[in-house]
C-alpha positions as CSV (number, residue, x, y, z in Angstrom):
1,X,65.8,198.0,-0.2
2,X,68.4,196.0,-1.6
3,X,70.0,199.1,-3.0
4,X,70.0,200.8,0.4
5,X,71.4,197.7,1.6
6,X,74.3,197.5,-1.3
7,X,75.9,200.4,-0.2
8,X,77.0,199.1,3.3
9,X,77.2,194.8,2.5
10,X,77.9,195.5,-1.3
11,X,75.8,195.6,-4.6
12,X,74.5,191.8,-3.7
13,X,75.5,191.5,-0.5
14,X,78.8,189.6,-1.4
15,X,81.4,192.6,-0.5
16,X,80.7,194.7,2.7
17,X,82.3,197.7,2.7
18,X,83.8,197.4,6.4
19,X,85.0,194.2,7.6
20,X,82.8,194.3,10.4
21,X,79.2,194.9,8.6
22,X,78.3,191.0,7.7
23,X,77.7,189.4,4.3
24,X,74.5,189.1,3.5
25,X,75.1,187.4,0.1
26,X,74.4,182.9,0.7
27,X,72.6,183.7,3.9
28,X,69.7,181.6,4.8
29,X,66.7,183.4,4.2
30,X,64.8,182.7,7.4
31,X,68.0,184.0,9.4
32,X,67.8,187.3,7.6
33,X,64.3,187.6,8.2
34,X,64.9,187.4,12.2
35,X,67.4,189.6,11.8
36,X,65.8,192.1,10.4
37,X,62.4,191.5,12.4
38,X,64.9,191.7,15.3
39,X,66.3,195.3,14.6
40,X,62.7,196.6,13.1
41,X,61.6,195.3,17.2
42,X,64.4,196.9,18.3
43,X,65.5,193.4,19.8
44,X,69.0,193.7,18.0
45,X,70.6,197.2,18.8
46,X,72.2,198.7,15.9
47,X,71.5,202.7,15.0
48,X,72.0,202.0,11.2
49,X,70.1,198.8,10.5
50,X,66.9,200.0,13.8
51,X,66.2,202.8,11.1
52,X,66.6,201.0,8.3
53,X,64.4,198.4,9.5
54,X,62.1,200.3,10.4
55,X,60.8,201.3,6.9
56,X,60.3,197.7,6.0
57,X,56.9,195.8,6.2
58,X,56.9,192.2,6.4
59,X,56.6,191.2,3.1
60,X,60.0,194.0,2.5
61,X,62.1,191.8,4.8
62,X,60.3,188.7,3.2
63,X,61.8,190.0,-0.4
64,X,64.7,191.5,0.9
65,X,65.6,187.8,2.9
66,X,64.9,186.1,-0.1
67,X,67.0,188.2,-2.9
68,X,70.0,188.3,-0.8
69,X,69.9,184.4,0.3
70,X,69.8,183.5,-3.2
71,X,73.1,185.8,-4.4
72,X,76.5,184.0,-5.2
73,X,78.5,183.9,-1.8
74,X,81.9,184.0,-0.8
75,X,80.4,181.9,2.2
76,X,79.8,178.9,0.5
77,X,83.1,177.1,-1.2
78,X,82.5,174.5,-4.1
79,X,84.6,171.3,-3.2
């Protein structure tokens, strides 16, 4: 999934490739899990990421929330 995922947010989720699809890179993990729980319920409205979501079991999102929380992120600076 992460692959799917790369080609709109970027390889690990650092660099989307419109400046209006999030980063996903640095997230917290339990915010990417709603999220995608959210589109796979159809909750969050979206025709991309309600079909992409819908592929994904629980343990998917679990993974997928999980490998992109823990990528390097332009979100966080280092002071």
């Amino acid at each position: 999934a992460a692959q799917v995922c790369g080609a709109c947010h970027g390889p690990t989720g650092e660099k989307p490739t419109q400046p209006d699809y999030p980063i996903l890179a640095g997230q917290w993990p339990d915010y990417l899990e709603r999220a995608l729980k959210d589109y796979k319920s159809g909750k969050r409205k979206n025709p991309i990421m309600n079909g992409m979501a819908a592929a994904l079991s629980d343990q998917d999102i679990e993974n997928v929330a999980a490998w992109f929380s823990s990528q390097p992120s332009p979100l966080h600076s280092e002071r």
